[in-house]
C-alpha positions in Angstrom: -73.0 210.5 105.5 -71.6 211.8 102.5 -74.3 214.3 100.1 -74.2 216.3 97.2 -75.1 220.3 97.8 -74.6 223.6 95.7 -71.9 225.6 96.9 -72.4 229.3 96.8 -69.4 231.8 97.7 -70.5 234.9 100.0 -68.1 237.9 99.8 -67.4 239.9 103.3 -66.2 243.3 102.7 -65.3 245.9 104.6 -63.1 248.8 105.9 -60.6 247.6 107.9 -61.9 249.2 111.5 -64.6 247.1 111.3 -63.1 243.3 111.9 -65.4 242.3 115.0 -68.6 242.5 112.5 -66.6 240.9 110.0 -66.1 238.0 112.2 -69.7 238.2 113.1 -70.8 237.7 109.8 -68.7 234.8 108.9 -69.8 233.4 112.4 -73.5 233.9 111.2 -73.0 231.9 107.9 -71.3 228.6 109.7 -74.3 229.0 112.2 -76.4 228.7 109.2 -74.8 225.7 107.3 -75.1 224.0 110.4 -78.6 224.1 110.4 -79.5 224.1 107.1 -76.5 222.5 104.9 -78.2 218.9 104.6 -81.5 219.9 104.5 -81.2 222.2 102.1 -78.1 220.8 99.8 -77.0 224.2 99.8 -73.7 225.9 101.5 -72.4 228.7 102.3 -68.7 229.6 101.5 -67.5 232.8 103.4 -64.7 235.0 101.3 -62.6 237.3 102.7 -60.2 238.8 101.5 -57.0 238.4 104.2 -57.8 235.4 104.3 -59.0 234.3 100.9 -56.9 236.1 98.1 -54.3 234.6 97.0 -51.3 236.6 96.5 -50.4 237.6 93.4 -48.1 240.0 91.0 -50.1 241.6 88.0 -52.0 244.9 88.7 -53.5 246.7 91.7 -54.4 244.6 94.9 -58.5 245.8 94.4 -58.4 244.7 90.6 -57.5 241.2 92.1 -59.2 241.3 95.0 -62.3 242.3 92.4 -61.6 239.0 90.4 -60.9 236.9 92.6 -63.6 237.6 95.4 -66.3 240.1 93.8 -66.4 237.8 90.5 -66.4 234.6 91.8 -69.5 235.4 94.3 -72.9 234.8 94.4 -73.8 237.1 97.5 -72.0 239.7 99.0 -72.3 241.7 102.4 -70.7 244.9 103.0 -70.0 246.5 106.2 -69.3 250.0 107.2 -68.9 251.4 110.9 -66.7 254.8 111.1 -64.5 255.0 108.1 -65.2 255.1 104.3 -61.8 253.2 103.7 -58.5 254.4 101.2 -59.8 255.2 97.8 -58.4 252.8 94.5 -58.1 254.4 90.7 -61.5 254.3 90.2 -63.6 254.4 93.2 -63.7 256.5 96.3 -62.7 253.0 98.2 -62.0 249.6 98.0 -65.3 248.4 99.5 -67.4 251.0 97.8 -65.8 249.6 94.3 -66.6 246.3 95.3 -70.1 247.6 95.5 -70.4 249.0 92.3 -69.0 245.8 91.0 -71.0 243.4 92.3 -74.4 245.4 91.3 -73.2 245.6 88.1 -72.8 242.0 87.3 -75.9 241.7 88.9 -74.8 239.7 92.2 -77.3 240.6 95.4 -75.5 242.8 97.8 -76.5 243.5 101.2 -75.3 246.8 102.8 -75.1 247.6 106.5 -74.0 250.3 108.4 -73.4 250.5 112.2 -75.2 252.5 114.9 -72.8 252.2 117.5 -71.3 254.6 119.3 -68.3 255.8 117.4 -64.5 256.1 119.2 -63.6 259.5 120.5 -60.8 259.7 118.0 -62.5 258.7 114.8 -61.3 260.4 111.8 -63.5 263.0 110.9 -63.0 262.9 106.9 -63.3 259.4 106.5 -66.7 260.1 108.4 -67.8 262.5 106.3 -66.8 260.8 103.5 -68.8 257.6 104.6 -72.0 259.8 105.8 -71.4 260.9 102.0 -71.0 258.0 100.4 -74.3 256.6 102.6 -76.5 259.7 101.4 -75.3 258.0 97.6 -76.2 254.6 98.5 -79.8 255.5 99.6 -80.9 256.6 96.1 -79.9 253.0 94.9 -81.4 250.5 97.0 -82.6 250.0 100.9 -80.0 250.0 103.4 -79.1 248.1 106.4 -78.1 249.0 109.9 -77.1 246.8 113.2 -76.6 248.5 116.9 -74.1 245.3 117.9 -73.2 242.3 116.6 -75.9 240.0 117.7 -78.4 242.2 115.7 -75.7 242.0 112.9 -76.2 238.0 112.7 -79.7 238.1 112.6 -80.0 240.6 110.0 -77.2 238.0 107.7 -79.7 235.2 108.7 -82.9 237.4 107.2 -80.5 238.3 104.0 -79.3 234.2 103.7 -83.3 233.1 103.4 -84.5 235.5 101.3 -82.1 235.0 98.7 -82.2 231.4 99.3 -86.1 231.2 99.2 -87.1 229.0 96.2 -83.9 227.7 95.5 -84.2 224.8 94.3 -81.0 222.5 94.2 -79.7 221.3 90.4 -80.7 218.1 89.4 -77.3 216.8 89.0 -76.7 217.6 92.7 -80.2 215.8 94.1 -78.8 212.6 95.8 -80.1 209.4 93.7 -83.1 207.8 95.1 -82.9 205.4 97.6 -84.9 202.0 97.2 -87.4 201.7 100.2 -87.3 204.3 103.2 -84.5 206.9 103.4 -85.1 209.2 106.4 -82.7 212.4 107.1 -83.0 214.4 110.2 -82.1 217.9 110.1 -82.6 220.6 113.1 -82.8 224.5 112.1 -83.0 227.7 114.1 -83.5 231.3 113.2 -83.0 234.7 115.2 -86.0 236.8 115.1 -86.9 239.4 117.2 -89.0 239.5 120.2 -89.3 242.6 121.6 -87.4 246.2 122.4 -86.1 247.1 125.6 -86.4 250.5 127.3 -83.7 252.2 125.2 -85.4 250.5 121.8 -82.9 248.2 121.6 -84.4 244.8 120.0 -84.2 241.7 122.1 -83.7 238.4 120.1 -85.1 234.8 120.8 -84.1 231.8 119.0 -86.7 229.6 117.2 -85.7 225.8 116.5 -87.3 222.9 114.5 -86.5 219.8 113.2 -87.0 218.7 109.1 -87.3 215.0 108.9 -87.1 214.5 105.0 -87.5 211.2 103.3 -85.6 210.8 100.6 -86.4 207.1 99.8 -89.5 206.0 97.0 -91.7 204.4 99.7 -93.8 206.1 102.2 -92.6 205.9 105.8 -96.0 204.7 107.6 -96.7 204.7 111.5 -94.1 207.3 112.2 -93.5 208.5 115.8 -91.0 210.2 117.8 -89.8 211.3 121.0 -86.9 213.4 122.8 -83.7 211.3 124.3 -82.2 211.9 127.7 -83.9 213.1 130.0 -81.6 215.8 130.9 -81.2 217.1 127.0 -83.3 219.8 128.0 -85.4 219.3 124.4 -89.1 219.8 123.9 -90.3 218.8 121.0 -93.6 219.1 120.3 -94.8 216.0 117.9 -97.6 214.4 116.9 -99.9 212.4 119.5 -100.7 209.4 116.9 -98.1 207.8 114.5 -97.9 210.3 111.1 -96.6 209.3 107.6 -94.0 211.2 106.1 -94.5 210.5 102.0 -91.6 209.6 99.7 -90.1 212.9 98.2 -91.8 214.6 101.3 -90.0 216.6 104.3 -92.3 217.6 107.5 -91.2 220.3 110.0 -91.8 219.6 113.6 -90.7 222.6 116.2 -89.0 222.0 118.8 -87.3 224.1 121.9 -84.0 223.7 124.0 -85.2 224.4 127.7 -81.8 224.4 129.1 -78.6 223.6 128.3 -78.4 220.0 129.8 -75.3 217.3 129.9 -76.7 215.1 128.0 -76.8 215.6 123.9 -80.2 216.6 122.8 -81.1 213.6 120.4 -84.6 212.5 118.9 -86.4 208.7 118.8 -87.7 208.4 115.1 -89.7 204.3 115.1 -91.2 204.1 111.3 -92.2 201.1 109.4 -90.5 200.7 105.7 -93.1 198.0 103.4 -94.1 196.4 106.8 -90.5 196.3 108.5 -90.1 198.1 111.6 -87.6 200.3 112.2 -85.6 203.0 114.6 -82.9 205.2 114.7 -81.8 207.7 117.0 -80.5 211.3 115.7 -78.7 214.2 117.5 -80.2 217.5 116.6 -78.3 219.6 119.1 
């Protein structure tokens, strides 16, 4: 079904020895529109620039990388594993001047550096110029670190909600109002962590829930629902007795994926709309 949502660019930048994380990162973002896109009218458009920029005569490649990604965005992540990156004309690299310029015109950025274990032939200036340019950064703002690329798109997950939190969608973007009962099903998930293992490595688990917003100007009375298919492998831990969900309101329910079953993990919703009776089934897998 077709909606209306704010679209919001997010800027990946990065030396180039780091592609794995940048991959990880633009992973993490789809991840999250998945789960959040329609409940939350909002998406998330991942830049890069190889495969972003358009190409273009006119000045130096980081001035147009600057205004075409940096000025355009509304979030940006930069990521730094072993290497500082070539310096431009005004900055000590391309990623560190995409840095200053986002800060400047007052964009959050999100810095992260990696703890991994660095390649035997890493080159030892741009190191030092990094472990510099790190010592710079800390007098500015906290900084970020990931040991692998899991940890990576959790910590993009944590950065996502808090600058989404609040967020309110603009009114011209609200879907109209639908006449009687309008119910939309939406499942989430979020990384968080549950634990460290004997080397202080953090272990992750994934929590899950379901939003059932409605969207209509009635209230939805004598609400119930109940997993589909038996081997879905979903839990979902509702209410005993038929609920209402409001007009205007949405209700979070968690839920859990025991296993990963053959059969798509889809929710029962029965509801009655002014004394009609109604059902519709909804995958939330």
């Amino acid at each position: 079904m077709p909606y209306s949502a704010t679209v919001l660019r997010v800027m990946i930048a990065s030396p180039s020895d780091i592609v794995d994380a940048r991959d990880a990162v633009e992973q993490a973002i789809h991840g999250w529109n998945r789960a959040n896109s329609t409940s939350k009218l909002i998406v998330l458009l991942p830049w890069r620039w190889e495969t972003s920029a358009v190409p273009i005569l006119g000045g130096h490649p980081q001035k147009l990388i600057n205004a075409q990604g940096v000025d355009d965005s509304d979030i940006v992540f930069a990521l730094f594993g072993g290497r500082l990156g070539s310096p431009t004309p005004d900055a000590v690299s391309g990623t560190a001047e995409e840095i200053d310029r986002a800060q400047k015109l007052g964009k959050p950025v999100h810095l992260y550096f990696s703890t991994a274990p660095l390649p035997h032939d890493i080159d030892t200036e741009q190191l030092a110029a990094l472990r510099a340019f790190k010592r710079d950064m800390q007098d500015k703002g906290l900084l970020g670190e990931f040991s692998d690329l899991e940890h990576l798109s959790f910590e993009v997950w944590k950065a996502i909600e808090h600058d989404l939190a609040g967020r309110v969608p603009n009114d011209e973007n609200t879907p109209e109002t639908t006449t009687g009962v309008r119910l939309v099903v939406q499942p989430g998930s979020e990384r968080e962590v549950s634990g460290f293992d004997r080397k202080g490595k953090p272990r992750y688990r994934t929590r899950r829930w379901v939003d059932i917003s409605n969207r209509g100007n009635v209230d939805a009375t004598d609400v119930t629902m109940q997993s589909v298919g038996e081997a879905s492998g979903l839990l979902l831990m509702a209410p005993n007795t038929p609920t209402v969900i409001n007009a205007g309101q949405s209700r979070r329910f968690a839920m859990g994926l025991a296993w990963g079953g053959p059969d798509d993990p889809k929710i029962l919703l029965r509801w009655v709309d002014q004394g009609e009776h109604k059902k519709h089934e909804y995958h939330v897998g």
